[in-house]
N, CA and C of each residue as an Amber inpcrd file, in Angstrom:
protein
   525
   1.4650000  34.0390000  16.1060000   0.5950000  34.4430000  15.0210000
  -0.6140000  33.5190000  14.9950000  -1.7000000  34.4010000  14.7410000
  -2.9790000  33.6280000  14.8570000  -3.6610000  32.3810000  13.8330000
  -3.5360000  30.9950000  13.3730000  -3.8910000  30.5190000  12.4330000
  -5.3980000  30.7910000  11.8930000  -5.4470000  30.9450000  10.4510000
  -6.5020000  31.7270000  10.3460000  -7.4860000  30.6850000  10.2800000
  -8.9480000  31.1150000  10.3680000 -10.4140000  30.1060000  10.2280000
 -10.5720000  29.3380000   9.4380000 -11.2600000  28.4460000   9.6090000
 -11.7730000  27.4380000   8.3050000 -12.7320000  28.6750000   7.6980000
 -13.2690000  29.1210000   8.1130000 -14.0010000  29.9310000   7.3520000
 -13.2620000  31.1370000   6.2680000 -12.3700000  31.7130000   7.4700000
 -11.4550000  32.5730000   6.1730000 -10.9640000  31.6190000   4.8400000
 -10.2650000  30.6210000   5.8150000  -9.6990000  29.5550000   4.4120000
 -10.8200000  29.4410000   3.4630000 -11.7480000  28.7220000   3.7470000
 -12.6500000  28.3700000   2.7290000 -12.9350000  29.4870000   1.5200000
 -13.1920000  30.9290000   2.3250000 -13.7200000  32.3390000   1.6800000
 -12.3880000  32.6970000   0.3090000 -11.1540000  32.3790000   0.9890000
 -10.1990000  32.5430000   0.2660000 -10.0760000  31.4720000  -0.8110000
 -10.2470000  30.2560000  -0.9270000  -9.8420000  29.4920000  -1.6170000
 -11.1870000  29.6630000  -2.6540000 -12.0920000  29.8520000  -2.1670000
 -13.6250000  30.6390000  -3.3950000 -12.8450000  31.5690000  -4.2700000
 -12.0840000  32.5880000  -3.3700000 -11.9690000  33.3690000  -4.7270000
 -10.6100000  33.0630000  -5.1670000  -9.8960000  32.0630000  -5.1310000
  -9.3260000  31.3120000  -6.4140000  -8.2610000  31.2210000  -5.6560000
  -7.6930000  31.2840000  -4.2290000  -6.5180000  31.6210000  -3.5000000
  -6.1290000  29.6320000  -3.4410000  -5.2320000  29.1830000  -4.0790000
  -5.3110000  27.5210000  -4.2230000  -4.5890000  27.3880000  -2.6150000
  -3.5970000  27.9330000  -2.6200000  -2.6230000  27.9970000  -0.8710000
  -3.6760000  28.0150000   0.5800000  -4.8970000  28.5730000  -0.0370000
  -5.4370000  28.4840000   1.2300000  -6.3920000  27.0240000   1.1940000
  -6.8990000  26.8510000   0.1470000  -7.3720000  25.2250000   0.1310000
  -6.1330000  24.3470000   0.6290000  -5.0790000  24.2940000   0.2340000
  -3.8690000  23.5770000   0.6020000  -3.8800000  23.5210000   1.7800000
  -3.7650000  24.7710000   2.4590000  -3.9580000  25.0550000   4.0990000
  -4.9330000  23.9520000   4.5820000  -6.3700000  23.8580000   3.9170000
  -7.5240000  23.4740000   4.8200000  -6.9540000  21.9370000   4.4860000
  -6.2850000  21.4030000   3.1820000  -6.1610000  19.8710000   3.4840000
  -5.0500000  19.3680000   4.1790000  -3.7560000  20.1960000   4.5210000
  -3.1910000  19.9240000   5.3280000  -3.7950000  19.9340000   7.1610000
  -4.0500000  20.6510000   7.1570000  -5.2710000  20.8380000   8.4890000
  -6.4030000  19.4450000   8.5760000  -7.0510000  19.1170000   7.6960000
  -7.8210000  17.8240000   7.9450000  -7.4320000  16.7890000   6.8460000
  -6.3240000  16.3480000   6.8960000  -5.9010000  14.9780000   5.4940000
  -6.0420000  13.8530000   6.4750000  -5.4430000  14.3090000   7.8800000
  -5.4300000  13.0400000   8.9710000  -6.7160000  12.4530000   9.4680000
  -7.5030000  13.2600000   9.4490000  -8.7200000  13.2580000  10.4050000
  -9.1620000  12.6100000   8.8340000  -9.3530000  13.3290000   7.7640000
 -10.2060000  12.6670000   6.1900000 -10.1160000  11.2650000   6.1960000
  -8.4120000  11.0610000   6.9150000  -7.3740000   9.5320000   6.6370000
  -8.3470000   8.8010000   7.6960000  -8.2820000   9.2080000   8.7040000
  -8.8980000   8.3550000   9.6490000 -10.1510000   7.9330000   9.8900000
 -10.8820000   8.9980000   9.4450000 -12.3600000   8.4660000   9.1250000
 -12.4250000   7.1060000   8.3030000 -11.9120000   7.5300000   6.8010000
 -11.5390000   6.5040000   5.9770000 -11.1120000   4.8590000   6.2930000
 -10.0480000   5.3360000   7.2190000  -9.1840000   4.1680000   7.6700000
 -10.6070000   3.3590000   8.3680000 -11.1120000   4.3240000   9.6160000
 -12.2350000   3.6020000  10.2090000 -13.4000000   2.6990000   9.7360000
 -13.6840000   3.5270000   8.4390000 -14.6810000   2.7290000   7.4340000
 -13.9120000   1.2140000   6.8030000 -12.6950000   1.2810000   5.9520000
 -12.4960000   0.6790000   5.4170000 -11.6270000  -0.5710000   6.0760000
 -10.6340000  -0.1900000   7.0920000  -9.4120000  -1.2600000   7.5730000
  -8.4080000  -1.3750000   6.6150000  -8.5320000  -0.4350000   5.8580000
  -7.1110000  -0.6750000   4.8020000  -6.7350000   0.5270000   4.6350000
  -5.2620000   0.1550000   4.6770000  -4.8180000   1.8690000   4.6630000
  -4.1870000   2.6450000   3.3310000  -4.6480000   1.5420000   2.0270000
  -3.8210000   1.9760000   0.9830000  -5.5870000   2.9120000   0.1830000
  -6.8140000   1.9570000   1.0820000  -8.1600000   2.4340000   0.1370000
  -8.5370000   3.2990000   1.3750000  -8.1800000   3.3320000   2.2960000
  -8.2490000   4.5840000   3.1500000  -7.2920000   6.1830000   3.1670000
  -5.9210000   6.4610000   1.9410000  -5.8320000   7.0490000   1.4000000
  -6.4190000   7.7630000   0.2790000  -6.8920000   6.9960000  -0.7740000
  -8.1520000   6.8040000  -1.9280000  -9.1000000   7.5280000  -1.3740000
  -9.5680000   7.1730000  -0.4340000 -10.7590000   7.9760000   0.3370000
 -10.7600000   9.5040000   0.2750000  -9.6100000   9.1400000   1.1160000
  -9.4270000  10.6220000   1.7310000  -9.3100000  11.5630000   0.5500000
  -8.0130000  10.9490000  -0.4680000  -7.7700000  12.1240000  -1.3150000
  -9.1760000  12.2110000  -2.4630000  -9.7490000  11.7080000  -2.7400000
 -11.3300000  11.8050000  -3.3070000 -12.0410000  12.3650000  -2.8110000
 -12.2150000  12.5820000  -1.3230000 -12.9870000  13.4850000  -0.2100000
 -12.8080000  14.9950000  -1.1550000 -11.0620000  15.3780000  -0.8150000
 -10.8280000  16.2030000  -0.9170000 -11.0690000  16.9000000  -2.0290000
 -11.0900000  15.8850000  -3.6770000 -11.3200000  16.3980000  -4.5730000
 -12.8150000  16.8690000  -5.2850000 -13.6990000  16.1410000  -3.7480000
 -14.4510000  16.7400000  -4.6090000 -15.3890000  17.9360000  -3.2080000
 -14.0470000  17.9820000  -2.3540000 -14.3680000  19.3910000  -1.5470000
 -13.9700000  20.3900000  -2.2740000 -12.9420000  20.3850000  -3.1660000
 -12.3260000  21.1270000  -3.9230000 -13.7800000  21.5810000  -5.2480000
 -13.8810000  20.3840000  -5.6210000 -15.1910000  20.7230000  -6.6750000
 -16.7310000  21.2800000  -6.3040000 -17.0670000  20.9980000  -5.1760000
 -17.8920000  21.2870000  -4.1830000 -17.9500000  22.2780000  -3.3290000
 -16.7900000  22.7920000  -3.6060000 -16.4990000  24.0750000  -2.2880000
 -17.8030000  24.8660000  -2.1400000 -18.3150000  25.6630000  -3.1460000
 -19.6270000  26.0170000  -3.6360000 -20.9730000  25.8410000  -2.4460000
 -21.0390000  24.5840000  -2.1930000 -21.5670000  23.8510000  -1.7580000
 -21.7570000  24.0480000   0.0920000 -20.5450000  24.1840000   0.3480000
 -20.8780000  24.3030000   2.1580000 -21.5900000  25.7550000   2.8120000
 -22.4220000  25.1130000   3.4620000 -23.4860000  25.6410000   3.9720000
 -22.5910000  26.7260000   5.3290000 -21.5100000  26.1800000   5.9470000
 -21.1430000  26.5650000   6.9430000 -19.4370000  26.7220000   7.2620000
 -19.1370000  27.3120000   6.0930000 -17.7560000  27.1970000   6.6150000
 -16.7940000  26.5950000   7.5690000 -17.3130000  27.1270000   8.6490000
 -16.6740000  26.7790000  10.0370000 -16.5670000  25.3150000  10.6820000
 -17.5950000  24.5420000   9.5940000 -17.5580000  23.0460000   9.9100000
 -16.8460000  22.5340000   8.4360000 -16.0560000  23.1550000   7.9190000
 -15.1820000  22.7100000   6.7190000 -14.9240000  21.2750000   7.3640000
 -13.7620000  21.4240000   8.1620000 -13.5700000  19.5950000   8.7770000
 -14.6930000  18.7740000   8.7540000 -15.7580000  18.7900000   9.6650000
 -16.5670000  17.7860000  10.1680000 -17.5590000  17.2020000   8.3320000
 -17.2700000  18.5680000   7.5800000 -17.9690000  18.4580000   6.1270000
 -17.1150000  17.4380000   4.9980000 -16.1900000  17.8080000   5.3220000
 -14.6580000  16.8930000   4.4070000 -14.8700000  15.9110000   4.9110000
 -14.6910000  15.1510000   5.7380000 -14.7090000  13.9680000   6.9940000
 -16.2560000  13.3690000   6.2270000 -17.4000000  13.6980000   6.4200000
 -17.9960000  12.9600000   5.9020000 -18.0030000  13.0970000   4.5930000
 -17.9210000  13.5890000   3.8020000 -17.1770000  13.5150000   2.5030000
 -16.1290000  12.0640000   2.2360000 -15.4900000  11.9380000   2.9120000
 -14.2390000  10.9560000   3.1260000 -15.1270000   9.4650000   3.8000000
 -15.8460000   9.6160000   4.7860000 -16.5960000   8.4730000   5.2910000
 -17.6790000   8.0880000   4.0150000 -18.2230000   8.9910000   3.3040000
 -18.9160000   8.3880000   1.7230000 -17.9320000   7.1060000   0.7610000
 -17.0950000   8.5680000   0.9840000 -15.8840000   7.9380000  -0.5680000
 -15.4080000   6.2050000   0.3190000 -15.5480000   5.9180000   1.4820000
 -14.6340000   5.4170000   2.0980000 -16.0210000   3.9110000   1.9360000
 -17.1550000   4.1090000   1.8280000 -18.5880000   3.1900000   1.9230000
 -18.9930000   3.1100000   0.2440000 -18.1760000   4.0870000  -0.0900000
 -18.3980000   3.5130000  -1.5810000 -17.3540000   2.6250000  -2.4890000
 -15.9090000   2.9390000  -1.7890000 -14.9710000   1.9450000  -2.4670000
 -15.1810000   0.7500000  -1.9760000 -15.8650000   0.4860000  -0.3530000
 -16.3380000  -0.5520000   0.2770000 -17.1560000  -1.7890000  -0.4650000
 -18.2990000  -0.6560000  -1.0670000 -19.1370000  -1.2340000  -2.3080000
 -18.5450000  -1.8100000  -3.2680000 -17.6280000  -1.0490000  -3.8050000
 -17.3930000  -1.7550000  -5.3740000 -16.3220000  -2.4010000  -5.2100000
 -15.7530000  -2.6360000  -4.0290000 -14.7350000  -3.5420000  -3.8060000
 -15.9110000  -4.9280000  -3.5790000 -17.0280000  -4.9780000  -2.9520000
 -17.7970000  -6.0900000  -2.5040000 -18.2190000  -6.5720000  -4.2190000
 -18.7830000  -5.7720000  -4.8670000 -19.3740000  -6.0420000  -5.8140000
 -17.7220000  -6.4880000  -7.4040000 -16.9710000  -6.1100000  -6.7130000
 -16.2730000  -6.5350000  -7.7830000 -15.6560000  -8.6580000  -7.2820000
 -15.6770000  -8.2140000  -6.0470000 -15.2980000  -9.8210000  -5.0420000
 -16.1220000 -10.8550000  -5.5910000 -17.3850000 -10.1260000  -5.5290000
 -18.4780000 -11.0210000  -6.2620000 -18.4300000 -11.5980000  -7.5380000
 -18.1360000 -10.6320000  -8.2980000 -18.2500000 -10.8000000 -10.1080000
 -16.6570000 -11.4810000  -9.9920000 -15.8200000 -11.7580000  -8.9380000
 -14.2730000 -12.2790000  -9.1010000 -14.6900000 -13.9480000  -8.6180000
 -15.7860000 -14.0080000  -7.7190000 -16.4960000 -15.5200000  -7.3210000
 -17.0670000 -16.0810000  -8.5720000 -18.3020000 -15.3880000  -8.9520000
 -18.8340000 -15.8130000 -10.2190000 -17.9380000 -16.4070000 -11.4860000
 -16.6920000 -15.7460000 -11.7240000 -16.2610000 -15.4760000 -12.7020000
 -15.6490000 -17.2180000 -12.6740000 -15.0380000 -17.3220000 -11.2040000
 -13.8610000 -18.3770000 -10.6660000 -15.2180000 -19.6210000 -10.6850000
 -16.2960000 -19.2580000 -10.1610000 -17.0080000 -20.5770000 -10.2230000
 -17.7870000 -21.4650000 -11.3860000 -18.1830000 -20.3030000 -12.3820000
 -17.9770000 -20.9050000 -14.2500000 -16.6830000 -21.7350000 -14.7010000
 -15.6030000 -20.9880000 -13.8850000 -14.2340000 -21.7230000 -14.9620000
 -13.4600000 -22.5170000 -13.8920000 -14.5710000 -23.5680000 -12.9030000
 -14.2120000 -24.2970000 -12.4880000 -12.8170000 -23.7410000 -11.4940000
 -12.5610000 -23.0940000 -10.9500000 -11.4830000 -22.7640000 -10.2840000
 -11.4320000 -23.0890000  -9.3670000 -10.4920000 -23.6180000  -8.5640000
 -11.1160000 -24.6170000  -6.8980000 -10.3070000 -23.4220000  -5.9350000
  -9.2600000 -22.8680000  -6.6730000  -8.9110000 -21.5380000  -5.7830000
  -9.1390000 -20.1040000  -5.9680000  -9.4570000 -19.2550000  -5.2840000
  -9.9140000 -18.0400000  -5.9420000  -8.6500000 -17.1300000  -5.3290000
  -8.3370000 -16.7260000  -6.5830000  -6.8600000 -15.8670000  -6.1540000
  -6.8170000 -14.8620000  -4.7750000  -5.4760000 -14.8380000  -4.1740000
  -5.8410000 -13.9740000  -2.9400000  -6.3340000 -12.5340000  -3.0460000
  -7.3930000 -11.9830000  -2.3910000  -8.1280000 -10.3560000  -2.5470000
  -6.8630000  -9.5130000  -2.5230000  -7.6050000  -8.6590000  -3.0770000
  -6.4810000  -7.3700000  -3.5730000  -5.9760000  -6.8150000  -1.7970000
  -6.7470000  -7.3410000  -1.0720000  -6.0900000  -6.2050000   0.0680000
  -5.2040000  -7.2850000   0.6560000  -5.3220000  -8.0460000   0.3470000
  -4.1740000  -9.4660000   0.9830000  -2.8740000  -9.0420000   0.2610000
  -2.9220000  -8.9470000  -0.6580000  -2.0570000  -8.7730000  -2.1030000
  -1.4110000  -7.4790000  -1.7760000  -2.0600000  -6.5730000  -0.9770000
  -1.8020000  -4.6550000  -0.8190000  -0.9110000  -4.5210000   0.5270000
  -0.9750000  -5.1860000   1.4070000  -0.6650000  -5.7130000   2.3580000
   0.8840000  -5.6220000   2.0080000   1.5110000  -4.8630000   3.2630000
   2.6900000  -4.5860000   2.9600000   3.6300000  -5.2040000   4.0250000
   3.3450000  -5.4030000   4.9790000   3.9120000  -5.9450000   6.2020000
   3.0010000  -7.1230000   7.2460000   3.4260000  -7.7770000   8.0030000
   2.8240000  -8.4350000   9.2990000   1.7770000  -7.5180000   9.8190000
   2.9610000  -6.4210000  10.3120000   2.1670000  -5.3570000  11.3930000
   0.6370000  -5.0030000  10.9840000   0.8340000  -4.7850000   9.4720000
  -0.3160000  -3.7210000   8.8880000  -1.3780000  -5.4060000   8.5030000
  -0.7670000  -6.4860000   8.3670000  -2.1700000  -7.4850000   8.3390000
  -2.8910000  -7.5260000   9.6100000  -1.8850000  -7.3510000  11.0730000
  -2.5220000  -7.8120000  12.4890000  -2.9570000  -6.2840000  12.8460000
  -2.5600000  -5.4390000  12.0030000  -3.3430000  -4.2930000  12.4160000
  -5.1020000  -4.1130000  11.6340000  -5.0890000  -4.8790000  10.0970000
  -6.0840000  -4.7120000   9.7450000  -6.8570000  -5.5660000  10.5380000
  -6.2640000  -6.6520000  10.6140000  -7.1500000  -7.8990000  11.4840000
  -7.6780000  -7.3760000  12.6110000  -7.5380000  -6.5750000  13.7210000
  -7.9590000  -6.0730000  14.3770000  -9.0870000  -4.8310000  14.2150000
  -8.7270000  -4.1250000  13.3720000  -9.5230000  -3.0680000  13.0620000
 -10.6920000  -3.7040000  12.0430000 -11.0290000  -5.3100000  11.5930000
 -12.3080000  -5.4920000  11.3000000 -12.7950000  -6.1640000  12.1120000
 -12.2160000  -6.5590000  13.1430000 -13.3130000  -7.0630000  14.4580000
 -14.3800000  -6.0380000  15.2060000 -13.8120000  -4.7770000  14.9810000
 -14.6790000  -3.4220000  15.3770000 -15.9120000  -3.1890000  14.3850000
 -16.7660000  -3.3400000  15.2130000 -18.0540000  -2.0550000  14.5350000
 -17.6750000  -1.3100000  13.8800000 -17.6090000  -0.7660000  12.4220000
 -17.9860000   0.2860000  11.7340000 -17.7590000   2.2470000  12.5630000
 -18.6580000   1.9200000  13.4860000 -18.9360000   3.4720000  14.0460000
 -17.3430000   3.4330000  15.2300000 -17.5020000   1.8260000  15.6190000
 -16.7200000   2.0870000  17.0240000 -15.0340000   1.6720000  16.1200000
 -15.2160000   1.4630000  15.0120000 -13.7550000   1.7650000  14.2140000
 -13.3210000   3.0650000  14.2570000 -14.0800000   3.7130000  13.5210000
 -14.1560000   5.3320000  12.9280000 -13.5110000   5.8480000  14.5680000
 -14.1230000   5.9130000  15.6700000 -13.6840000   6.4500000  16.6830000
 -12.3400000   6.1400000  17.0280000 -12.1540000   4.6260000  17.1030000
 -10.8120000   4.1090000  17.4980000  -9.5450000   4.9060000  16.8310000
  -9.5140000   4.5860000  15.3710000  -9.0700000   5.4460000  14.5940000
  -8.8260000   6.8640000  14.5230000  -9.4460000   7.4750000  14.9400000
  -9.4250000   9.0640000  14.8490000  -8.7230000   9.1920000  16.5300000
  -8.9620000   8.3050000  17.6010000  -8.6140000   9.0180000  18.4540000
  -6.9950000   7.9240000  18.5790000  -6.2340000   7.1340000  18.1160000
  -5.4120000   6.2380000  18.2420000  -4.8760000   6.8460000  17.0770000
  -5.1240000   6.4340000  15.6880000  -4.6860000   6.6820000  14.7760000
  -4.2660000   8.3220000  14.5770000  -4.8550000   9.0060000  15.0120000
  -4.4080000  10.4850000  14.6710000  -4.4370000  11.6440000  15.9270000
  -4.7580000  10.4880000  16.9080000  -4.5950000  11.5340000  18.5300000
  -5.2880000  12.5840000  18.2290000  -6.3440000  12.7340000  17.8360000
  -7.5890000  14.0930000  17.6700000  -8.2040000  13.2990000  19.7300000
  -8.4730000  14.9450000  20.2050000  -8.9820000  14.7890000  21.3800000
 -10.4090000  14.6730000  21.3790000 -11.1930000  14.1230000  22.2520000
 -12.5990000  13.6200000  22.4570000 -13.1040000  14.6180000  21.8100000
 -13.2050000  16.1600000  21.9990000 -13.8680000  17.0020000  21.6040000
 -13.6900000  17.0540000  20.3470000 -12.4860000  17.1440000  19.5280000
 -12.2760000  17.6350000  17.9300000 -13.4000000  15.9000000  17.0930000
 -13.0020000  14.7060000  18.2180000 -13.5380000  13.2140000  17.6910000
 -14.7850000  13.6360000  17.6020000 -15.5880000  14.1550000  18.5500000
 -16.8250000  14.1540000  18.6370000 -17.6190000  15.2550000  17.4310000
 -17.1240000  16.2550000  17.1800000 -17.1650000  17.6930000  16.2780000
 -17.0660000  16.5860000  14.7390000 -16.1070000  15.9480000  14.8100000
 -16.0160000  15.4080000  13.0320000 -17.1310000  14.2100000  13.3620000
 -17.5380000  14.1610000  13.7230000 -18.6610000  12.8090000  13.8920000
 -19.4750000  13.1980000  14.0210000 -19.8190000  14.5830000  14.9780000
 -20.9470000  14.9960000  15.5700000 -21.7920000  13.6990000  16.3500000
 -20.8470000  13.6670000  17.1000000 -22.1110000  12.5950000  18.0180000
 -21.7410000  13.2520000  19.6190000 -22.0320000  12.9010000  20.3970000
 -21.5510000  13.6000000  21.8640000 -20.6170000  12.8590000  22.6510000
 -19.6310000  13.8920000  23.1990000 -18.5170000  12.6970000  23.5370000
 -19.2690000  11.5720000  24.2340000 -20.0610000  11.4410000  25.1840000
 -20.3290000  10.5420000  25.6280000 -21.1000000   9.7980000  24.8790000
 -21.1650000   9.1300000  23.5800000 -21.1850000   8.3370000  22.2770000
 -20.1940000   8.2670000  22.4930000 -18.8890000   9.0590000  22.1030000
 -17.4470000   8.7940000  21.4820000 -17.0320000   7.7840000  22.5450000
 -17.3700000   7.8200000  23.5230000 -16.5840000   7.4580000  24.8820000
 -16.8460000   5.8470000  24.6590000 -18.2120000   5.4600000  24.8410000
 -18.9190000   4.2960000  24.8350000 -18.5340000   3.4660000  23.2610000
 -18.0550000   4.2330000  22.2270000 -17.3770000   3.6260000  20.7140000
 -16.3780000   3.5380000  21.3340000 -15.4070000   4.1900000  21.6530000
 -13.8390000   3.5940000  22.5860000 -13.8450000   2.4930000  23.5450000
 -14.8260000   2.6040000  24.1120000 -14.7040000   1.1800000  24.8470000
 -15.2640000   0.6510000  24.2170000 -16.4800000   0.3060000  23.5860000
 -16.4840000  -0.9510000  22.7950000 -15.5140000  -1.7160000  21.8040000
 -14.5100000  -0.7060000  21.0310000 -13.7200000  -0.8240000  20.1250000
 -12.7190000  -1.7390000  20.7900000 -11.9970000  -0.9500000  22.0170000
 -11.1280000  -1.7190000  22.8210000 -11.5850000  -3.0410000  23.4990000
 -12.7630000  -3.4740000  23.5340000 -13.1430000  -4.5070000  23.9920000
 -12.6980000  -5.4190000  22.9560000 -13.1030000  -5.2340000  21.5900000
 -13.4870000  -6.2510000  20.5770000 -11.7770000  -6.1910000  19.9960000
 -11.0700000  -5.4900000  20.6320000  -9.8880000  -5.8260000  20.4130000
  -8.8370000  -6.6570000  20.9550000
């Protein structure tokens, strides 16, 4: 049986069909995840991402110009949400310095993602995934983290595999 289009999905979930939106986020939650993951290196604010992507593809549906690039549209949707928790995680670090250097504090409590941190694996995994570039994360990620092939990597990025190729090896270098 034939799985149906992002485009049918999308058309359906307009006129109020919720199962077929369900469809389209089961279809890209990994790829949303991994973008995310790529931006951020954390995998509890690289969930956050993703499911915020989604909610406001859901609120936005309205909005896409092209159906058929539903994925590559969610995905950057998810790479926003993923540069904006980035932000107010920086800007809250800050106002957590300020705060510690008025009241004399000689230690500044450990960051929330130290604290979020659930295992070894997932610290030497973040540790690795912020030695990467930004762009050559996002790739690593999508093609490691969620085994999407060069072509589907290149389509949610829109860059040409041979970009994608040259972010994989750089990524693996700096690893």
């Amino acid at each position: 049986m034939n799985e149906p289009t992002d485009a049918s999905l999308v058309s359906d979930a307009l006129t109020g069909d919720a199962e077929a939106f369900c469809t389209l986020v089961r279809r890209y939650q990994d790829h949303a995840y991994g973008v995310a993951l790529g931006v951020l290196a954390d995998f509890d604010g690289a969930l956050d991402a993703a499911q915020e992507a989604f909610l406001c593809a859901f609120c936005d549906l309205t909005k896409l110009k092209d159906p058929d690039r539903f994925g590559a549209w969610v995905c950057g949707i998810a790479r926003n949400s993923a540069y904006e928790i980035r932000r107010d995680r920086q800007r809250q670090k800050s106002l957590a310095q300020r705060v510690a250097e008025r009241r004399d504090v000689t230690e500044v409590a450990a960051s929330v993602d130290a604290v979020a941190a659930k295992s070894e694996e997932h610290r030497r995994v973040r540790s690795a995934l912020l030695r990467i570039h930004d762009k050559d994360r996002e790739a690593m990620t999508l093609y490691y983290a969620d085994g999407l092939s060069y072509a589907e990597i290149s389509g949610t990025l829109s860059v040409s595999v041979g970009t994608l190729k040259g972010r994989l090896q750089r990524g693996r270098a700096a690893v």
